[in-house]
C-alpha positions in Angstrom: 18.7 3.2 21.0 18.5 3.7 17.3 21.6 5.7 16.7 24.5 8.1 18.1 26.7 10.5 16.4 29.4 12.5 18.3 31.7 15.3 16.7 31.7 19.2 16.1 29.3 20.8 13.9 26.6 19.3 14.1 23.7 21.6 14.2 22.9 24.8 12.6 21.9 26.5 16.6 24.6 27.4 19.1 24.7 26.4 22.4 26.3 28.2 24.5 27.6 27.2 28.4 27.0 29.1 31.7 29.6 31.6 30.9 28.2 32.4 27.3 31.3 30.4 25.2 29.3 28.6 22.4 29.5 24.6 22.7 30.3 22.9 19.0 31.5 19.4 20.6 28.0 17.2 21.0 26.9 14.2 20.8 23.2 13.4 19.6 21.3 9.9 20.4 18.0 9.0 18.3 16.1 6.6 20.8 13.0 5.1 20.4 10.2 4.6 23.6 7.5 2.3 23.4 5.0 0.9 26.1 5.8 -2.7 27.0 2.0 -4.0 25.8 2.1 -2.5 22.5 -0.7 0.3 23.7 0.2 3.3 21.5 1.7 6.8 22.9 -1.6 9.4 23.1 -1.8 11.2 20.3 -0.7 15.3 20.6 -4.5 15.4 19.9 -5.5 13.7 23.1 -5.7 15.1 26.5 -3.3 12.2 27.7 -0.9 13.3 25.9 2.0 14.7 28.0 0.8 12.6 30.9 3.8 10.1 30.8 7.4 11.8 31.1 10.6 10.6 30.3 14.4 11.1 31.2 16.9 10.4 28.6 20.1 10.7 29.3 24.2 8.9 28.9 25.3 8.1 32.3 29.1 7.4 32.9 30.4 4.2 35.2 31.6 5.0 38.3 30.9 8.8 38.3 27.8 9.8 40.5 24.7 9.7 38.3 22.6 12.2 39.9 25.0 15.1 39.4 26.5 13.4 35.7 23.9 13.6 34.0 22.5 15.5 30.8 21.0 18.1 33.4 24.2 19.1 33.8 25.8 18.7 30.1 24.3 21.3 28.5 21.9 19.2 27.6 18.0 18.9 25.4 15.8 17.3 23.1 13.4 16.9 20.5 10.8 14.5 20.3 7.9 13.5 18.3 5.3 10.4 17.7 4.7 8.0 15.1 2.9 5.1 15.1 2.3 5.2 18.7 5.7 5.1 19.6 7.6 8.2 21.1 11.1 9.1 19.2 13.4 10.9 21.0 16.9 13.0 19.5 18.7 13.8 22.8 21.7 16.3 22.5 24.8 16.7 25.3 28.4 17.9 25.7 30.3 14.9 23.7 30.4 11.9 25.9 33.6 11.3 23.8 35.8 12.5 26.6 34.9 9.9 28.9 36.3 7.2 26.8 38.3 4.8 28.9 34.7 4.3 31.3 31.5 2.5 30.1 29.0 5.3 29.0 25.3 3.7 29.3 22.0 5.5 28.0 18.9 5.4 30.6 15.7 5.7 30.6 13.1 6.1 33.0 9.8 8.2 34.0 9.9 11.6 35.2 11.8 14.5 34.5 14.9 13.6 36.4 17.1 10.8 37.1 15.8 8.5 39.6 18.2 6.2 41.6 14.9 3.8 42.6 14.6 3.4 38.5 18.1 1.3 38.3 19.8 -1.2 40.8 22.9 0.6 40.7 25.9 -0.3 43.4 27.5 2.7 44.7 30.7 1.2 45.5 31.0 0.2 41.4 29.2 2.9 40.3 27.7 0.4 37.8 24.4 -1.8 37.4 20.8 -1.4 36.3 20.8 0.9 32.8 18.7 0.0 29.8 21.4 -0.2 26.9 25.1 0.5 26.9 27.2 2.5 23.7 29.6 0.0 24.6 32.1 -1.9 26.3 34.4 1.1 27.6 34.7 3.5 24.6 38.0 3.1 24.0 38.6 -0.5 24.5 37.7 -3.6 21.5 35.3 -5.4 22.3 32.9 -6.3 19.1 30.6 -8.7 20.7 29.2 -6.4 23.2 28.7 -3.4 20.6 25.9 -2.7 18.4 26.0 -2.8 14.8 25.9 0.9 14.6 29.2 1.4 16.9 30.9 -1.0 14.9 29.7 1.1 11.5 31.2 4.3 13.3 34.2 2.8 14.2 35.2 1.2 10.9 34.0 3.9 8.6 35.5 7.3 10.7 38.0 8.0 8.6 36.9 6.6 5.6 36.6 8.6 1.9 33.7 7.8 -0.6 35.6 5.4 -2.7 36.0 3.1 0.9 32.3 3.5 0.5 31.4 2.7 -2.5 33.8 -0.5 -2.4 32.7 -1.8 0.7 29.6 -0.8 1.1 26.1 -0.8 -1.0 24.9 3.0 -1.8 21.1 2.8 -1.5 20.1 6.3 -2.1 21.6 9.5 -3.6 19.9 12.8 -3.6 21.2 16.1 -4.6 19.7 19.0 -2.4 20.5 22.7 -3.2 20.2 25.4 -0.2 17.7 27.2 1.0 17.4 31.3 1.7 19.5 30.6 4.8 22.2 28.2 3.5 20.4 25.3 5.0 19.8 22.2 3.2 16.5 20.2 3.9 16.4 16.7 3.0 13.5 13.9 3.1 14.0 10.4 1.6 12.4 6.8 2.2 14.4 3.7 1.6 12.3 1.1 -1.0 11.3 -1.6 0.6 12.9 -1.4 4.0 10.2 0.9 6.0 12.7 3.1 6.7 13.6 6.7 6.1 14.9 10.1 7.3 14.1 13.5 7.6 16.1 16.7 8.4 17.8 19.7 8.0 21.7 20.5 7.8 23.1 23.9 8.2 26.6 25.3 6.0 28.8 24.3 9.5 28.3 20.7 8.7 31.1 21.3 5.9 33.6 23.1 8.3 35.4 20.0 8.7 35.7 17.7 5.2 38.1 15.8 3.2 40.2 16.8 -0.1 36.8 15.1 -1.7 34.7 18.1 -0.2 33.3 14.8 1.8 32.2 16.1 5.6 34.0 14.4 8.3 30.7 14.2 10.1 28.2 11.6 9.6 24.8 10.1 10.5 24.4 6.2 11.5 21.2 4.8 12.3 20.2 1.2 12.7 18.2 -1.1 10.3 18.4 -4.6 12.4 20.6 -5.8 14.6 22.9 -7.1 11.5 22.6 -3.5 9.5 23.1 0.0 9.8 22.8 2.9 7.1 25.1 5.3 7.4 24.9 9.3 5.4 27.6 10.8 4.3 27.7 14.6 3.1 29.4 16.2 0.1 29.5 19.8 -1.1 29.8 20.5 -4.8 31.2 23.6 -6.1 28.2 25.0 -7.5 27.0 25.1 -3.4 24.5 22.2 -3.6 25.2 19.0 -1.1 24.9 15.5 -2.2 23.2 13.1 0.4 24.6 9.6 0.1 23.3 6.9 2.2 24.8 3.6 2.4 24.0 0.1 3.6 26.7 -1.8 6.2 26.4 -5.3 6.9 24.5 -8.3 6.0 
């Protein structure tokens, strides 16, 4: 798992539930799949490609996985390949409300959840998934949390002077709108390897600080001792400035 970001707002297209009511509460997690040899992910050019399947999804402890699920959260994706590895950005109904259980991620071939994938105990509704968002959401338990949990945590309610004190701004770019009051934004990080690329739509601002700083936020990992975190600021004249920042060692 490379990153997870939860809150309202998030995305520029409505989703809407069964009964039509649009969905704003979601949660989005970037993961990365690789094959266990190092052979690379066929190419969209190649024939194989779309051969090997895979199910991403959060799973909650002691609810019953095949019906909890991202089936039945209002769930989809996005995907694309780079290197030979497969990136995945999997969207749900915010797994925020199931704070006091643990929440895991899983992944395994197919296009469903399979119970022969995990060795899971019925009775504990617990075992077998491939990485956890953390000890129980809502309890404290640092050690068994990524770095990227621990940079949501700290920094949720944060302003951009807590920012630029303790933390060290690695990129700034000012990005004016498109036609459709969208801002598109591509930027590398010097000498890390590491970059992003995306779009944000004018709801991303619904929610922001006397600063005109959005409440929501994008953390991604570096290394298991570093995650970069973006933070998103309208100006009056209608252009946003993208700030990234580095946490930790």
């Amino acid at each position: 798992m490379l990153g997870i970001v939860s809150g309202k707002n998030l995305s520029k297209y409505a989703v809407t539930d069964d009964a039509g009511n649009i969905s704003d509460d979601r949660t989005y997690v970037v993961a990365a799949i690789e094959i266990a040899d190092g052979t690379p992910s066929p190419d969209t050019s190649e024939d194989s490609n779309g051969e090997d399947s895979f199910f991403v999804s959060p799973l909650m402890e002691g609810l019953n996985r095949g019906i909890y699920n991202i089936v039945s959260m209002g769930g989809g994706y996005f995907e694309m390949l780079e290197n030979g590895v497969q990136y995945r950005i999997t969207e749900c109904d915010n797994v925020e409300k199931f704070a006091d259980q643990q929440v895991y991620l899983c992944v395994n071939d197919g296009v469903f959840y399979s119970n022969d994938a995990y060795n899971y105990s019925e009775e504990s509704g617990s075992g077998g998934i491939c990485e956890r968002f953390g000890k129980g959401m809502g309890e404290s338990a640092e050690d068994e949390k990524d770095i990227t949990e621990i940079a949501s945590e700290e920094t949720a309610d944060w302003k951009q002077e807590d920012f630029e004190q303790n933390t060290e701004r690695v990129k700034e770019l000012e990005i004016a709108p498109d036609g459709e009051g969208d801002y598109e934004y591509e930027y590398e990080i010097g000498g890390t390897g590491l970059g992003a690329k995306g779009m944000l739509g004018e709801g991303q601002f619904a929610d922001r600080d006397e600063g005109n700083m959005a409440k929501a936020r994008t953390v991604t990992g570096g290394d298991a001792q570093t995650a970069y975190i973006e933070t998103y600021t309208l100006k009056a004249d209608g252009k946003m400035l993208l700030r990234v920042y580095r946490y930790g060692k």
